[in-house]
Structures are given as C-alpha cells and as structure tokens.
C-alpha positions in Angstrom: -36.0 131.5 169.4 -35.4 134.0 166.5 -38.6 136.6 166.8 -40.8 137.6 163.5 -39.2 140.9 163.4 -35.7 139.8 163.7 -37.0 136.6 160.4 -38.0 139.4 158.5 -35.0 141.6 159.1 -33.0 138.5 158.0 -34.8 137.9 154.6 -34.7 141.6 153.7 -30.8 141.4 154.4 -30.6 138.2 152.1 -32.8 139.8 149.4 -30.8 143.2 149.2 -27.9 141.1 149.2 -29.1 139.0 146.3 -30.3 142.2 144.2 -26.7 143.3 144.6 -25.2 140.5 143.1 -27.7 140.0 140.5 -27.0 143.9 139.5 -23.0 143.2 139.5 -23.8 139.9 137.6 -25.5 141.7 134.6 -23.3 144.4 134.7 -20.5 142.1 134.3 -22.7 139.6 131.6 -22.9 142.8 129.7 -19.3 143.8 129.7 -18.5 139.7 128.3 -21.0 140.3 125.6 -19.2 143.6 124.5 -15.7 142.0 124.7 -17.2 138.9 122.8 -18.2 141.0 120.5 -15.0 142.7 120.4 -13.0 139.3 119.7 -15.0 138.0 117.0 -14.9 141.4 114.7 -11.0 141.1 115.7 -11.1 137.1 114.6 -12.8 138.4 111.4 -10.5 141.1 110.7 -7.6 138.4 111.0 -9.3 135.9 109.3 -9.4 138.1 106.2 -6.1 139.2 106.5 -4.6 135.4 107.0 -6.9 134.9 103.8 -5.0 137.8 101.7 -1.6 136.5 103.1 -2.4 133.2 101.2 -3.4 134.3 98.3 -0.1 136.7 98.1 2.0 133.5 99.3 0.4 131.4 96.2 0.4 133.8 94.0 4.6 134.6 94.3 4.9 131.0 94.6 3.5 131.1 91.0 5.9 133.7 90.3 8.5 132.0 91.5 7.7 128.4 89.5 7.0 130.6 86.6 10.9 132.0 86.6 12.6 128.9 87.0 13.3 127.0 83.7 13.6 123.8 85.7 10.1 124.0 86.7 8.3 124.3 83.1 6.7 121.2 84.0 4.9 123.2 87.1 4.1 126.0 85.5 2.0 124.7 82.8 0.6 122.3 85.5 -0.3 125.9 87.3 -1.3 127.5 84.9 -4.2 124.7 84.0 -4.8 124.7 87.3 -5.2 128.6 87.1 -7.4 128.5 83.9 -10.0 125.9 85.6 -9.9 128.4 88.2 -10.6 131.4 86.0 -13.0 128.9 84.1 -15.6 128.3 87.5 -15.4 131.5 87.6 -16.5 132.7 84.5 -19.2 129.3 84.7 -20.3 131.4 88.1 -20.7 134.5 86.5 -22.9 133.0 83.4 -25.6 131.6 85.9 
C-alpha cells in the first residue's frame, strides 16, 4: 500500500506537471492569437488590393470597348451603366 507521504509526493508531481503544460499552453494560445492576427491584417491587405485589381481590370475593359468601333453598342450600354453609377453616387452624397 502506497503511504501518505509517497500520495502526496505523487499529486505534487501531477500538479507541477499540469502548471507546466498549462504555462506552454498559454504561451503557445498567445503566439496563435498573434499569428491570427497577423493573417487577417495580411487577408485585408489582399483583399484591398484584389479590390483595386478589379476596378483597374473594369476600367481598361471600358477602355478597350470604348476603342473598338464594333462595340458602339457596348459602350453606350457602359457608359449608362457608368452614369447610374456616377448618379448613386451623387444621390449618396446629397443625403
């Protein structure tokens, strides 16, 4: 039979043990939070450049349509579409 001594000797071994881990796990919960953090200011940073990328792509699209005679029929449908943009727009800044 295990005597009291040796009991307690065991617990104290189990509870260091456990403080240990619990140390190592917050250490390495705090290093996930910095890295998450990390990523998502890196996904924002791409987001806005994928966002300025399309509006480059639609904008020499435009160009493009614009400079071809055999799409007149797409540029004016572009440009309406780009004067009911500009129109929001100005409705948004009137508010």
């Amino acid at each position: 039979m295990i005597d009291g001594a040796a009991l307690i000797s065991s617990i104290e071994d189990k509870v260091h043990q456990l403080t240990v881990r619990i140390k190592t796990l917050q250490t390495e919960n705090e290093n996930l939070i910095k890295e998450q953090y990390e990523l998502l200011k890196i996904k924002g940073e791409q987001t806005e450049i994928i966002e300025e990328l399309t509006q480059k792509i639609r904008i020499i699209k435009t160009g493009k349509i614009l400079k071809t005679k055999e799409g007149t029929a797409e540029a004016k449908e572009k440009i309406n579409e780009l004067l009911r943009e500009i129109d929001k727009c100005i409705g948004l800044l009137n508010c």
